[in-house]
N, C-alpha and C positions, 0 to 999 in steps of 0.2 A: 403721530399715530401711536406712537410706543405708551407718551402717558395718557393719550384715551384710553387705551387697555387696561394699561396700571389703575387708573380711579376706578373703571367698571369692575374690573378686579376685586380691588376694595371693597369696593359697595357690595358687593357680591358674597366676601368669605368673611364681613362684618356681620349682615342680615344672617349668616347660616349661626354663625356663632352665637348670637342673639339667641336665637329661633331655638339652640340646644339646651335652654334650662328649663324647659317645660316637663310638665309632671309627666312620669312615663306609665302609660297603656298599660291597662291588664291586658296581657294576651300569654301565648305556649311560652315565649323565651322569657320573657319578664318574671315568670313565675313558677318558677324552676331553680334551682341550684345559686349559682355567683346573680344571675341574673335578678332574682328575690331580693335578695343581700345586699347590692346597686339599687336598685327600684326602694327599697324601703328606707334609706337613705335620705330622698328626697320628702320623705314626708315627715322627718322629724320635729318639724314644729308643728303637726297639725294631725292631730289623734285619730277625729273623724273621718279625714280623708286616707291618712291609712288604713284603718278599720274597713273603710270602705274596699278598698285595693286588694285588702286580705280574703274580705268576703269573696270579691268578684274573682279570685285567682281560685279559691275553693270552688267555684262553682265550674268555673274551668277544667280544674284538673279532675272532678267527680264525672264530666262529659265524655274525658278520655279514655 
């Protein structure tokens, strides 16, 4: 029983860990303070898709 847990386990915090390098959301935290700072980070190879991120936080934070 114990290593069907352990593999399920695995399977489990392998997929979350995976799943955590994806490009992060404009939304309130992202675009704000440390959170900006983190978030632009991952767009360093790729101009337009920051540009874009920048745009979309601007149009956020002018909503607030």
């Amino acid at each position: 029983m114990s290593l069907k847990y352990s593999a399920v386990g695995f399977v489990m915090l392998s997929s979350m860990l995976i799943g955590c390098d994806s490009v992060p959301e404009a939304d309130a935290v992202n675009c704000a303070g440390r959170g900006m700072e983190k978030s632009l980070t991952a767009f360093k190879n790729d101009e337009a898709k920051r540009q874009a991120f920048i745009d979309k936080c601007t149009e956020i934070n002018k909503a607030n």
